[in-house]
C-alpha positions as CSV (number, residue, x, y, z in Angstrom):
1,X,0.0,0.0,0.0
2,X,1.3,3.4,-0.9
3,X,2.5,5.8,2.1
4,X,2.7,9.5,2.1
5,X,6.3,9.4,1.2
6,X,6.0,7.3,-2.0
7,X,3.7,9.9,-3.4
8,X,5.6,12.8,-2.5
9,X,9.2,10.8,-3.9
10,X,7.0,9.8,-7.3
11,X,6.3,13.8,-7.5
12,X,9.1,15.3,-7.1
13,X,7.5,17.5,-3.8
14,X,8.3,17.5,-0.1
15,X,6.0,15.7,2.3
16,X,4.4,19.0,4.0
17,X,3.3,19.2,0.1
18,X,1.5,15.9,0.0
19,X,0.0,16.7,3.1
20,X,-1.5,20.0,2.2
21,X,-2.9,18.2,-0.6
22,X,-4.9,15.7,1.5
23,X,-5.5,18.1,3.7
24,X,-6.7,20.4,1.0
25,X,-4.7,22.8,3.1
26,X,-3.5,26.2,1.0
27,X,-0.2,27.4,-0.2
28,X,-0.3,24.8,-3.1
29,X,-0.5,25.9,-6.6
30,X,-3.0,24.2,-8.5
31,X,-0.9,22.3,-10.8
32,X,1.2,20.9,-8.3
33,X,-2.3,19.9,-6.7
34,X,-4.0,18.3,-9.4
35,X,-0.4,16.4,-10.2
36,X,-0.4,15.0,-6.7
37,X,-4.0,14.1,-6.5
38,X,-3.4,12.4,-9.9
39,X,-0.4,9.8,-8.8
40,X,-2.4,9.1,-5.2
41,X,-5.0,7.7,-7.6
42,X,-2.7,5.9,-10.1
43,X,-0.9,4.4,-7.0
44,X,-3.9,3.7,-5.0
45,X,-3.2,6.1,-1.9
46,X,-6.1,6.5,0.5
47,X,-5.3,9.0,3.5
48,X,-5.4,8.0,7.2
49,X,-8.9,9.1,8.5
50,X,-7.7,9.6,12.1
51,X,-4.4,10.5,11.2
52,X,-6.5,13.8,9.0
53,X,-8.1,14.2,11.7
54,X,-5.3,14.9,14.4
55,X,-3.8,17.4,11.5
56,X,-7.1,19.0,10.6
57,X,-8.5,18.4,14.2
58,X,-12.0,17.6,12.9
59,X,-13.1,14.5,11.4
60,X,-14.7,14.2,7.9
61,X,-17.3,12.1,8.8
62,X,-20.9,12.8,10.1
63,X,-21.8,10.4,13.1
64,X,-25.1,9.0,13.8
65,X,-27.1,7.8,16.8
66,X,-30.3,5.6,16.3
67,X,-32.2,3.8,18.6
68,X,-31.8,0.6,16.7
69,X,-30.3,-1.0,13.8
70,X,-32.8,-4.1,12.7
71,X,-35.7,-1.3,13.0
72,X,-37.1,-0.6,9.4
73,X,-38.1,2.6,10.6
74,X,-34.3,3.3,11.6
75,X,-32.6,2.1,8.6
76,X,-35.6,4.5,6.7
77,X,-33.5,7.2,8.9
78,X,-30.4,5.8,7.9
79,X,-31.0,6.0,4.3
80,X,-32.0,9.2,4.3
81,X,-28.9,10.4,6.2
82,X,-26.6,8.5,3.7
83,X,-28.3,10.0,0.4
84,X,-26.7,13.1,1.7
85,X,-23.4,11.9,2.6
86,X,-23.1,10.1,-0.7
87,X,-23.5,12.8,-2.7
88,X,-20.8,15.0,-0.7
89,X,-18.4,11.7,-0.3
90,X,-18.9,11.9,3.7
91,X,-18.2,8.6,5.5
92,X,-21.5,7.9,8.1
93,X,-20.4,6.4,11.3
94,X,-23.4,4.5,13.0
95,X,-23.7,3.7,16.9
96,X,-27.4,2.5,18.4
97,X,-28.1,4.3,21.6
98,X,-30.9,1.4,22.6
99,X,-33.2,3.7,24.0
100,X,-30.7,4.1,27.1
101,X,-29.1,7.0,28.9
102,X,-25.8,5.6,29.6
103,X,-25.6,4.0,25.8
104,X,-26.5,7.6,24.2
105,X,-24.1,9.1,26.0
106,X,-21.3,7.0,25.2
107,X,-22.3,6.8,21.6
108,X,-22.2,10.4,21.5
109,X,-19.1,10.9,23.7
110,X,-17.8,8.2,21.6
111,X,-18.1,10.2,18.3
112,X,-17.1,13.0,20.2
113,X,-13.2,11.3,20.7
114,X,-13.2,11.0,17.2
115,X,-13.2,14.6,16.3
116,X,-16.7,14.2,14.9
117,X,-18.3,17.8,14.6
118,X,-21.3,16.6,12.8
119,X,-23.7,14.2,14.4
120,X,-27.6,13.6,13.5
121,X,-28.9,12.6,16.9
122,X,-31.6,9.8,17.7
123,X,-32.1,10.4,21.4
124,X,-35.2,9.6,23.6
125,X,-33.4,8.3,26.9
126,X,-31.2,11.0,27.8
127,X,-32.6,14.1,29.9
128,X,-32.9,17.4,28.6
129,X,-30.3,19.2,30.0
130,X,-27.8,17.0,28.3
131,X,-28.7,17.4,25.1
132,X,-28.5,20.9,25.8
133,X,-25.2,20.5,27.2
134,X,-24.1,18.5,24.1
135,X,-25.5,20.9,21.6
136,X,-23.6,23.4,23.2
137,X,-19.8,21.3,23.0
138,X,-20.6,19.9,18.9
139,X,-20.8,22.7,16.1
140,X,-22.9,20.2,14.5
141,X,-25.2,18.6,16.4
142,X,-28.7,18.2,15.2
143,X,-31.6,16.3,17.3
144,X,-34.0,14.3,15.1
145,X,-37.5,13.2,16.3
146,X,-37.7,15.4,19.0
147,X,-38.1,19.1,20.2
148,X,-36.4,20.7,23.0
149,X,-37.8,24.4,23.1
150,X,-33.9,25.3,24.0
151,X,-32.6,24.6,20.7
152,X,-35.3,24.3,18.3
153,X,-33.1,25.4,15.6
154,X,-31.1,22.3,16.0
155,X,-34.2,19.8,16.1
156,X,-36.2,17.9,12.8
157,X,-39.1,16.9,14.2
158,X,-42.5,15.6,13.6
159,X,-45.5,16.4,15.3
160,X,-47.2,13.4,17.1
161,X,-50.1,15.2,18.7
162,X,-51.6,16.5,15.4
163,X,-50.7,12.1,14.1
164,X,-52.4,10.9,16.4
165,X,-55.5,13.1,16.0
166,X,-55.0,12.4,12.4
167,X,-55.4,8.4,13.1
168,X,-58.4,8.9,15.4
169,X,-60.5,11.5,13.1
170,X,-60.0,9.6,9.8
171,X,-61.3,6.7,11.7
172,X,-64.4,8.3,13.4
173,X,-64.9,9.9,10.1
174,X,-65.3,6.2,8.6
175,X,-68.0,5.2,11.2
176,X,-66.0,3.9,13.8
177,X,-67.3,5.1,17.0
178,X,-65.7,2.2,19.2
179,X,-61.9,2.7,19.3
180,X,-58.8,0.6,20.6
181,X,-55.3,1.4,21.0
182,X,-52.1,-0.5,21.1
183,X,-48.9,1.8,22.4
184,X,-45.6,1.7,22.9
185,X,-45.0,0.9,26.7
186,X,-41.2,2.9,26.3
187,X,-41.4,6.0,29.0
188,X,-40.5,8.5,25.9
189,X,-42.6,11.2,23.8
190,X,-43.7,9.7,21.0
191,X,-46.1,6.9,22.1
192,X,-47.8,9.9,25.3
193,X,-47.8,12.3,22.3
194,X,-50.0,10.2,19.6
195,X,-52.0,9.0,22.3
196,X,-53.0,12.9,23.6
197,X,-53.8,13.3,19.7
198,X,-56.0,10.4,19.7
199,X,-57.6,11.1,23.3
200,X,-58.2,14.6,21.8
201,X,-60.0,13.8,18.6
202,X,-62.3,11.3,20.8
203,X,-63.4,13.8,23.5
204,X,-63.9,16.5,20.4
205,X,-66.2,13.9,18.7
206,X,-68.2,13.4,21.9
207,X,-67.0,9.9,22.3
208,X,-64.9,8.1,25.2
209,X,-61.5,6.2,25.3
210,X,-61.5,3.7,28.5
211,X,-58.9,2.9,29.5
212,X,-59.6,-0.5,29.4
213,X,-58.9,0.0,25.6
214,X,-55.8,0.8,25.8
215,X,-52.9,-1.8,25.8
216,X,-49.5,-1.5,26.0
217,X,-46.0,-3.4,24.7
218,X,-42.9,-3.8,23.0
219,X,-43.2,-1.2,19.8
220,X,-42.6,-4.5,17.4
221,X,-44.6,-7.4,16.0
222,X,-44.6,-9.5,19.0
223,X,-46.0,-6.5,20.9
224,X,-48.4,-5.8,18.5
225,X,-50.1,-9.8,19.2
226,X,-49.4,-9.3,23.0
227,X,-51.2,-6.4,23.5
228,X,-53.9,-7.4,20.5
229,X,-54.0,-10.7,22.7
230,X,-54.8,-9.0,25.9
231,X,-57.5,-6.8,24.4
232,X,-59.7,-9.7,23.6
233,X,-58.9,-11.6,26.9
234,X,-61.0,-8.7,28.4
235,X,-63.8,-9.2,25.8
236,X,-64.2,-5.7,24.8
237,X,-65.9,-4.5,22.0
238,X,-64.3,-2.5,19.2
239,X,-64.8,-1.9,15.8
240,X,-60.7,-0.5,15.0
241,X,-57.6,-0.7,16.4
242,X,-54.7,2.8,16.4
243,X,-51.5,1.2,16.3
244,X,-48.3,3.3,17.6
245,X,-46.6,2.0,14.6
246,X,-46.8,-0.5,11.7
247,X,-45.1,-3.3,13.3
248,X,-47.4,-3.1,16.2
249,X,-50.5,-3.4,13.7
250,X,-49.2,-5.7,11.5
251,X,-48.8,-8.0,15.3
252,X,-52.2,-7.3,15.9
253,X,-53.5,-8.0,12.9
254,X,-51.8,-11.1,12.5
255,X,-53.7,-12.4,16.4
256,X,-56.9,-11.5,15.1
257,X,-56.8,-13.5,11.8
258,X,-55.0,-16.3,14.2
259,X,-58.5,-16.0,16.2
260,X,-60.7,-16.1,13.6
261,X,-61.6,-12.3,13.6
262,X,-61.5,-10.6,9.8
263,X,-59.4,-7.9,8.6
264,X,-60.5,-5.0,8.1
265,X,-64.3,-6.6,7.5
266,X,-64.7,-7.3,11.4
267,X,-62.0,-5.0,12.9
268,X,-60.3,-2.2,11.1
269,X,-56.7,-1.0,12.0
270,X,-54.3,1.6,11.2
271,X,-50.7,2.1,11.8
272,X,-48.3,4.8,11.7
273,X,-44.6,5.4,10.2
274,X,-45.0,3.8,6.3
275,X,-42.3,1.7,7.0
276,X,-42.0,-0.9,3.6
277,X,-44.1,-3.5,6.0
278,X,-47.1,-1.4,5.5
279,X,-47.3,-2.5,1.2
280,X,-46.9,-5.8,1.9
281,X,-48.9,-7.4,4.9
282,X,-52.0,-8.4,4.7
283,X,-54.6,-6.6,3.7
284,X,-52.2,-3.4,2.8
285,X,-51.6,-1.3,5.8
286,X,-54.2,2.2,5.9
287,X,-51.3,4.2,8.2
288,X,-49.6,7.9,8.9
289,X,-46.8,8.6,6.5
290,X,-43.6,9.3,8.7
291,X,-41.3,11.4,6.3
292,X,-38.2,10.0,8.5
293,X,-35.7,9.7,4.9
294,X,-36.9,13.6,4.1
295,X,-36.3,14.5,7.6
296,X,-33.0,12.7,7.6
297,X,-31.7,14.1,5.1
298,X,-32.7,17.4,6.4
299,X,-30.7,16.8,9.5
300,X,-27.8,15.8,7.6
301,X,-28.2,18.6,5.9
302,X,-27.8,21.0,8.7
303,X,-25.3,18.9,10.9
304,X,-22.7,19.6,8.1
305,X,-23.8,23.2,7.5
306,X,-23.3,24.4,11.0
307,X,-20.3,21.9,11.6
308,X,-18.5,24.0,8.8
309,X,-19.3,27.2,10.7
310,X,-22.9,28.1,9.9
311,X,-24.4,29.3,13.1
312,X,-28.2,27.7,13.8
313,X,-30.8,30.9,12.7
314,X,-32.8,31.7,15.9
315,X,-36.3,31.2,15.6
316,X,-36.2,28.4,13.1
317,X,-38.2,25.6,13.3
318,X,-37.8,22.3,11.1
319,X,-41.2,20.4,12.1
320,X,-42.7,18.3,9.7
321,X,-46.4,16.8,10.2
322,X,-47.5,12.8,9.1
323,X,-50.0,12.3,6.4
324,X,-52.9,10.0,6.0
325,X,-51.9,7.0,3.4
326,X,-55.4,5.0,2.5
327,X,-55.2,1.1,1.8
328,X,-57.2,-1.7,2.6
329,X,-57.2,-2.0,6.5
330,X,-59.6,0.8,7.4
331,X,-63.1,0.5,5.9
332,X,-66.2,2.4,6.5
333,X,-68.4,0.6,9.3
């Protein structure tokens, strides 16, 4: 493999030269530049990324903390991250926070050692004040999926409440007057947020939510037939089932058929994120449109922008709001 020194002896410069090259520091002429460039590509020569980044003392990649890697919805997030990166030849560094304070914070610390100054942030765990506190210490630190009033200029978020009441009024509007809902039972925003939308859209229709209704578990599949299980243990009556994401109603669904109960003829459900899941169980998910790639890439957008100086406009606001996606698992009653 070719070092430093072989490309500055091949041409004809000093190695301060070569280094300013792949440093894209100044006080090279352009020829010489393009020369240099030229023979690290004819001999192969790919630069050190911690060694650039003890000489530059940043790093030129943009880190990333999700909650979890097998998620759909997280490698959606993912995606939309790298479609930015890719374009500006940015390497992504990837850590999973697991919905835990201690892991954020050493995922973010972690990035931190490595002279990232731009990270998109997935964090639900850790406590206001240290986000805060990190926003403060990273030029480019942006929060995705959630708003902290403190720096809303460095959050991409998307409004649960007004979801949630989405889900609720699109089904009362279809006749369904006798509503279920299966949460997430994580302590964070999102799953208290969707369900104040929901309760909200109930109580503004005249109708009631008991909380006998309501079910809780694991945001994935197997929660979804757990807490779809426990709702017919109690022998309720409902005509529709809110799901706190896809996964969850896709579980549900799945329990119901198992029990002999039709979908959507005998029960109706809706989901929410329009994760790829959504197009292909069956019958085709009705669900909320989670724009997580658009907002991704927004993030991305503005963790390099303010890592390479621009400061974060006060007053700014990146919220963006879920839209209703009709299939074939929602039908008038």
């Amino acid at each position: 493999m070719a070092t430093i020194k072989d490309i500055a002896e091949a041409a004809g410069v000093s190695l301060a030269t070569v280094s300013r090259v792949v440093n894209d520091g100044p006080k090279v002429g352009e020829k010489t530049r393009q020369r240099v460039k030229q023979i690290m590509e004819e001999m192969g020569y790919r630069p050190n990324a911690n060694a650039r980044a003890l000489v530059t003392q940043k790093n030129t990649a943009l880190g990333v903390v999700l909650a979890e890697l097998h998620d759909p919805f997280f490698a959606m997030l993912a995606h939309g991250v790298e479609s930015v990166t890719r374009r500006k030849n940015i390497q992504i560094l990837l850590s999973a926070g697991s919905i835990e304070k201690e892991t954020e914070r050493r995922a973010i610390e972690t990035l931190m050692e490595y002279r990232v100054e731009a990270m998109v942030v997935h964090s639900k765990a850790l406590d206001d004040d240290t986000i805060i506190d990190f926003a403060r210490q990273i030029p480019g630190f942006v929060l995705i999926n959630r708003f902290i009033p403190a720096i809303a200029n460095r959050c991409v978020w998307l409004d649960n409440v007004t979801g949630g009441r989405l889900m609720a009024e699109y089904a009362i509007s279809q006749g369904h007057i006798n509503l279920a809902v299966i949460s997430s039972q994580y302590r964070i925003d999102d799953p208290n947020q969707r369900l104040e939308g929901i309760r909200n859209a109930i109580s503004n229709a005249g109708l009631s939510l008991p909380e006998t209704l309501v079910e809780y578990a694991t945001p994935d599949q197997e929660g979804g037939e757990q807490a779809m299980q426990n709702l017919l243990a109690t022998g309720a009556k409902f005509t529709a089932v809110l799901a706190y994401n896809d996964a969850m109603a896709s579980g549900a669904m799945t329990m119901m058929q198992d029990q002999g109960i039709a979908v959507p003829e005998q029960v109706s459900v809706l989901g929410y994120d329009d994760v790829l899941l959504a197009k292909y169980c069956r019958p085709k998910l009705t669900t909320l449109r989670y724009p997580i790639e658009m907002m991704a890439a927004k993030a991305a957008e503005l963790a390099l922008r303010y890592a390479n100086g621009e400061k974060p406009e006060p007053g700014i606001m990146f919220k963006y709001t879920p839209t209703l996606v009709k299939r074939n698992s929602l039908i008038r009653r």
